[in-house]
C-alpha positions as CSV (number, residue, x, y, z in Angstrom):
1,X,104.5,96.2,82.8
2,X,100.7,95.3,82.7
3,X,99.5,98.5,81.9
4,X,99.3,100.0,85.5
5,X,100.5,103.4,85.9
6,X,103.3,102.4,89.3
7,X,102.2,106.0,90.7
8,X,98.7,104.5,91.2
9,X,100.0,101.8,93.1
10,X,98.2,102.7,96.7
11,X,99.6,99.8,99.1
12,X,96.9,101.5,101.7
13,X,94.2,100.6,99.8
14,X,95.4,96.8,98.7
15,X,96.0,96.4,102.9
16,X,92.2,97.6,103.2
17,X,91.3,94.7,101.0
18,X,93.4,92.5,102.6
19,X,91.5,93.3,105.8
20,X,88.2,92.9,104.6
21,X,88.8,90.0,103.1
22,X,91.1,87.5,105.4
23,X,92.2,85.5,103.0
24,X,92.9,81.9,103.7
25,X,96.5,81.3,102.4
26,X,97.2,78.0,102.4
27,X,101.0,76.9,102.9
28,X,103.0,73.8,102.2
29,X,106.5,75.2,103.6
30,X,109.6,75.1,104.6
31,X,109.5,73.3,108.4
32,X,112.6,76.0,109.5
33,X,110.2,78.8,108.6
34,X,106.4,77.8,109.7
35,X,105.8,79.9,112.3
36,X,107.3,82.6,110.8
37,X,105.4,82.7,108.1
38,X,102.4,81.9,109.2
39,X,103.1,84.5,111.7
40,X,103.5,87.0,108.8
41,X,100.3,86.2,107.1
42,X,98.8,86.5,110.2
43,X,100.1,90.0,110.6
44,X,99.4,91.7,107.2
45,X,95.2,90.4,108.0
46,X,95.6,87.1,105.8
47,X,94.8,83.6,107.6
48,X,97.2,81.2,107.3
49,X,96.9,77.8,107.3
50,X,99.9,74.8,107.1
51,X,98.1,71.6,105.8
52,X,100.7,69.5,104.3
53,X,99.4,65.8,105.1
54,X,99.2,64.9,101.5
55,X,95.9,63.5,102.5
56,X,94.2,66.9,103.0
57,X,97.0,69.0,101.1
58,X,94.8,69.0,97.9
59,X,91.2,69.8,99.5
60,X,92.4,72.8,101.3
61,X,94.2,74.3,98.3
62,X,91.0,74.0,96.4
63,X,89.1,76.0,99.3
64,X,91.7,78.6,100.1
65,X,92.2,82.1,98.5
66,X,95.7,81.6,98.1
67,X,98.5,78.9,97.8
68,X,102.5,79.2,98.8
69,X,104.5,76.0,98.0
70,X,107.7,76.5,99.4
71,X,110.6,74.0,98.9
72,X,113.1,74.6,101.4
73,X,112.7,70.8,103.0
74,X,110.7,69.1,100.6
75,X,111.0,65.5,101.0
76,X,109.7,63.4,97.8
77,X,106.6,62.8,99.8
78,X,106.2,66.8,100.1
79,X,106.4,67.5,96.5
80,X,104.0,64.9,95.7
81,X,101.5,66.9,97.6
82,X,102.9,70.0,96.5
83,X,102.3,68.6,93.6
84,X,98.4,67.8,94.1
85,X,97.8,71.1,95.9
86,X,98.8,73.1,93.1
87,X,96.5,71.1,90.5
88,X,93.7,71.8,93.0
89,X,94.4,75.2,93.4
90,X,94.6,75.4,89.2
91,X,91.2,73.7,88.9
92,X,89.7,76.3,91.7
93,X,91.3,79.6,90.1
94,X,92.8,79.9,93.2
95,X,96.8,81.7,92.8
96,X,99.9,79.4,93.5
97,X,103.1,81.2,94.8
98,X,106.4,78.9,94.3
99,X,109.5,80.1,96.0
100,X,112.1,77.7,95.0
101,X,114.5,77.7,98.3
102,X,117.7,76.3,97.3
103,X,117.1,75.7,93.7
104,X,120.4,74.0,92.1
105,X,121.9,73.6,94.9
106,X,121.3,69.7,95.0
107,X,119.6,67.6,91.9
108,X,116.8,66.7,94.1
109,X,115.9,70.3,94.7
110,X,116.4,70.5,90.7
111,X,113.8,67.6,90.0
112,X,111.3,68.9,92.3
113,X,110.8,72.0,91.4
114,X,111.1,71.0,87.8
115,X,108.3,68.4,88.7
116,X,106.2,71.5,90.0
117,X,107.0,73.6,87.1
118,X,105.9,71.1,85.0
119,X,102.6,70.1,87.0
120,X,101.4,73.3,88.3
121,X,100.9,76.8,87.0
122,X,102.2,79.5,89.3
123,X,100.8,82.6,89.5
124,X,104.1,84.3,90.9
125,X,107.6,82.4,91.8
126,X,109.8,84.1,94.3
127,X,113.8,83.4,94.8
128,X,116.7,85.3,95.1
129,X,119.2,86.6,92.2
130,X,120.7,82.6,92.1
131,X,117.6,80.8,91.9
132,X,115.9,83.2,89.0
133,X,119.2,82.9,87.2
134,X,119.3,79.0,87.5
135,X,115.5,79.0,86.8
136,X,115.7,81.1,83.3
137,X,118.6,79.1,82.5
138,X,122.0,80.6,83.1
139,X,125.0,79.6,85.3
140,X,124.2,80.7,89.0
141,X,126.0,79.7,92.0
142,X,123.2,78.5,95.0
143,X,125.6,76.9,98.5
144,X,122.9,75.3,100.6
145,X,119.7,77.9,100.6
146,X,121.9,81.1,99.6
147,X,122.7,82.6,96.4
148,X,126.3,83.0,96.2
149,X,128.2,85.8,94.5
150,X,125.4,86.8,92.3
151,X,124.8,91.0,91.8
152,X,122.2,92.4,90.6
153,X,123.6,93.3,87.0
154,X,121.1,91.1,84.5
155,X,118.5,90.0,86.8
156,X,115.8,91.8,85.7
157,X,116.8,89.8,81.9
158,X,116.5,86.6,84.0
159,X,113.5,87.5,85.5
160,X,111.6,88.6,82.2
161,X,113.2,85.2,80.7
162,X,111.6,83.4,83.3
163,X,108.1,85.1,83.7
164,X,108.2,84.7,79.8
165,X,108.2,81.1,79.7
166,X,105.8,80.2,82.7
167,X,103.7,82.9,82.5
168,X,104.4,83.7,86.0
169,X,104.9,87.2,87.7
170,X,108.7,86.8,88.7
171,X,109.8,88.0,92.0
172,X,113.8,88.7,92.5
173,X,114.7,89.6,95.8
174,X,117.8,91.2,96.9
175,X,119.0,94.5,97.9
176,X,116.8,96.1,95.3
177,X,113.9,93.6,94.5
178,X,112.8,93.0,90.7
179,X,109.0,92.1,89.7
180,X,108.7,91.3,86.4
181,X,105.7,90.1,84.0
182,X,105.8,89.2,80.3
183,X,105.1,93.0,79.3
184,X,108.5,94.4,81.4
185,X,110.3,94.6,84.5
186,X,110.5,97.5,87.8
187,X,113.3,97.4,90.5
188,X,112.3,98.2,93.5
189,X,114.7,100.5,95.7
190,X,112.4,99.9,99.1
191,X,113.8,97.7,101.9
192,X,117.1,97.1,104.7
193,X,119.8,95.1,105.0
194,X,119.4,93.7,108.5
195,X,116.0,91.7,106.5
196,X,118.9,89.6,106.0
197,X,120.1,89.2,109.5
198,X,117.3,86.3,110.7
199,X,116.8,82.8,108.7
200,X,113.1,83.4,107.6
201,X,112.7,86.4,105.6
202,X,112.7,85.3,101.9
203,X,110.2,82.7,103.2
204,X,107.9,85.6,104.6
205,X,108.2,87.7,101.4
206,X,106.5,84.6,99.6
207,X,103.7,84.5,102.2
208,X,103.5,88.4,101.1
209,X,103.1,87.5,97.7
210,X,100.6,85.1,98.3
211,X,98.7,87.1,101.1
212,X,98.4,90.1,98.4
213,X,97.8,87.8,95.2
214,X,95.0,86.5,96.9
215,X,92.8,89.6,96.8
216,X,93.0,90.4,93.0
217,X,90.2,91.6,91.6
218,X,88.6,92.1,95.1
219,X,86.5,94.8,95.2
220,X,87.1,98.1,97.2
221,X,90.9,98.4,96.1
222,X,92.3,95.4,95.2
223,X,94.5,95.0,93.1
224,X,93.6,94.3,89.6
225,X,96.7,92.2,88.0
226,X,98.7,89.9,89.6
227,X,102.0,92.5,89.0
228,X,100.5,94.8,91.0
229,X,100.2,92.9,93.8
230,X,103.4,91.7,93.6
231,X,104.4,95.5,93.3
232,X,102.4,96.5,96.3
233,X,103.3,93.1,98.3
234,X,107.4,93.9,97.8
235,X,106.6,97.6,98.5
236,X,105.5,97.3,102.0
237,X,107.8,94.1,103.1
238,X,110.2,96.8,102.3
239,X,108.9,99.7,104.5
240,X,108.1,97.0,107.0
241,X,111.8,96.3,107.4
242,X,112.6,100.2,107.2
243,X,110.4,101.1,109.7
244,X,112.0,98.2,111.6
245,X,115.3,99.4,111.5
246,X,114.5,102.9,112.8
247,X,114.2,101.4,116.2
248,X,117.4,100.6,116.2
249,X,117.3,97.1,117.8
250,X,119.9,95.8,119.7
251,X,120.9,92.7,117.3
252,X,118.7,90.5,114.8
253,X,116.7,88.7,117.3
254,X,115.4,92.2,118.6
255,X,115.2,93.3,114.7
256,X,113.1,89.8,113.6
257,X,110.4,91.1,116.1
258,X,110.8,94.8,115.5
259,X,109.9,93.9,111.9
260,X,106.9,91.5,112.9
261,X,106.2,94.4,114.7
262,X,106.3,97.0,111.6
263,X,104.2,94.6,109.8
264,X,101.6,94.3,111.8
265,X,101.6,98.0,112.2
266,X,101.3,98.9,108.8
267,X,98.6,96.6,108.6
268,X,96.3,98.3,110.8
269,X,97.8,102.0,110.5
270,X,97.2,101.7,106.2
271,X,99.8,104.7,105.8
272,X,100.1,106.7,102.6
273,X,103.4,105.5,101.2
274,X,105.6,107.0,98.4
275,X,106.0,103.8,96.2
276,X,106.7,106.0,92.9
277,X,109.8,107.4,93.7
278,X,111.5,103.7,95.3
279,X,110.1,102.3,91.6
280,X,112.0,101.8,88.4
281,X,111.5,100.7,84.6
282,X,114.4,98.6,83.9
C-alpha cells in the first residue's frame, strides 16, 4: 500500500492525536443519521459540526479540519452545496470523505454523485460491496440504501479500480472491510455482525474516516498518509463494535448504545490493539 509497514499501525497513538487536536469535521449528511454521527465524531474526540444551509455550507468546509458529504437524502438543492463545500474544502487542503449511500439505486442518486465526482476531489469514498462495484464500473445490485447479494469475492479489484481513477483511498465495508489506495489493497478481518443490526452504522464509519483523515500529518502520532488513517479509522470501528458485543446486549437498541459506549471508551482508554494479525494483502 503506501509504503507503511501495517504492523506499525498504532490506532493508540492516531486516537492521542485525535485528542489533542479536536478536529472540526464538518458534515453535510444523511437527515436519518445526524445525530448519530455527529454523536460518533463526538465520541472518538473530533467535533462535529452539520452546516448544510447552502448559504454557509461552503465557509465552514473551508475552516474545518475535515469534510463528510454523505448522500443518503440529498435533494438537488443538497448536492449543490455538497457540491460548493467540497470545492472549498479543495481550495483549503482540507480532506473530503464521500460515502455514496444508495449509489444506483435510483438515477438521481447516479447524477449526484457523478456531479460530486466530477466537482470535487475526495480524499477517501466509503460504501459497501454494491456501491464500490457500481462506482468502478461493474454490474451491482443496490435495493433502496443496501447492497444486495454482493460477496466479497472481487471487491478489493473494484476497490483498487476505483481508488485508481479518482485518486481516492477506497473504503469497502462489509463483513471484512477493504482499504485500498493506488499502490494495493488490505482486508481487514476486525469487526461484528450485530454493526449491522441499527440503521446508522455505515454512516458512522464515514464520520470515522473523516475524524481520523483529519489529523494527517499531525504531529505527535498522526498518521502520515491518508491509507493509514483509513487503516487505523476501520481498525477501531471494528474493535468498537467487538468490544460492543461482549456485553451481550439484549437486542440492537441496547447494542447501538453499547457500541457508542465502546467508542467512546476506546477513545479515552487508547488500548494497545493487535491490528497486524486482523490485516491482509490482498
Amino acid at each position: 500500500m503506501s509504503g507503511e509497514p501495517i504492523e506499525e499501525l498504532q490506532i493508540e497513538e492516531i486516537l492521542s492525536t485525535v485528542e489533542a487536536a479536536a478536529p472540526l469535521v464538518h458534515h453535510l449528511t444523511n437527515d436519518v443519521t445526524t445525530s448519530e454521527t455527529a454523536n460518533v465524531t463526538l465520541h472518538w474526540g473530533g467535533l462535529p459540526v452539520m452546516a448544510d444551509a447552502p448559504a454557509e455550507a461552503g465557509d465552514m468546509a473551508a475552516g474545518a479540519d475535515a469534510v463528510v458529504i454523505n448522500t443518503g437524502t440529498a435533494s438537488t438543492t443538497d448536492v449543490d452545496a455538497m457540491v460548493d463545500a467540497g470545492r472549498r474544502a479543495n481550495e483549503a487542503g482540507v480532506p473530503v470523505v464521500l460515502d455514496p449511500v444508495g449509489y444506483g439505486a435510483t438515477p438521481h442518486r447516479v447524477e449526484s454523485v457523478g456531479r460530486l465526482l466530477d466537482a470535487v476531489a475526495f480524499d477517501v469514498i466509503k460504501g459497501n460491496a454494491g456501491e464500490v462495484r457500481g462506482l468502478a464500473g461493474e454490474e451491482a445490485t443496490v435495493r433502496g440504501v443496501e447492497s444486495v447479494g454482493e460477496s466479497d469475492a472481487g471487491v478489493a479489484d473494484a476497490a483498487r479500480a476505483l481508488a485508481a481513477e479518482t485518486g481516492a483511498v477506497v473504503v469497502a465495508s462489509g463483513p471484512t472491510d477493504v482499504v485500498a489506495d493506488d499502490e494495493g489493497a488490505s482486508a481487514l478481518s476486525v469487526g461484528h455482525e450485530r454493526m449491522g443490526s441499527f440503521v446508522g452504522s455505515g454512516c458512522m464509519l464515514a464520520s470515522t474516516l473523516g475524524t481520523f483523515a483529519a489529523v494527517v500529518d499531525e504531529d505527535d502520532g498522526g498518521p502520515d498518509a491518508t491509507t493509514e488513517a483509513a487503516l487505523a479509522a476501520c481498525a477501531a470501528y471494528g474493535f468498537a463494535g467487538e468490544r460492543a458485543a461482549e456485553r451481550d446486549p439484549a437486542g440492537p437498541a441496547s447494542y447501538r448504545t453499547a457500541f457508542m459506549d465502546a467508542v467512546a471508551a476506546l477513545a479515552s482508554e487508547k488500548p494497545a490493539l493487535d491490528v497486524a494479525s486482523r490485516i491482509e494483502v490482498v
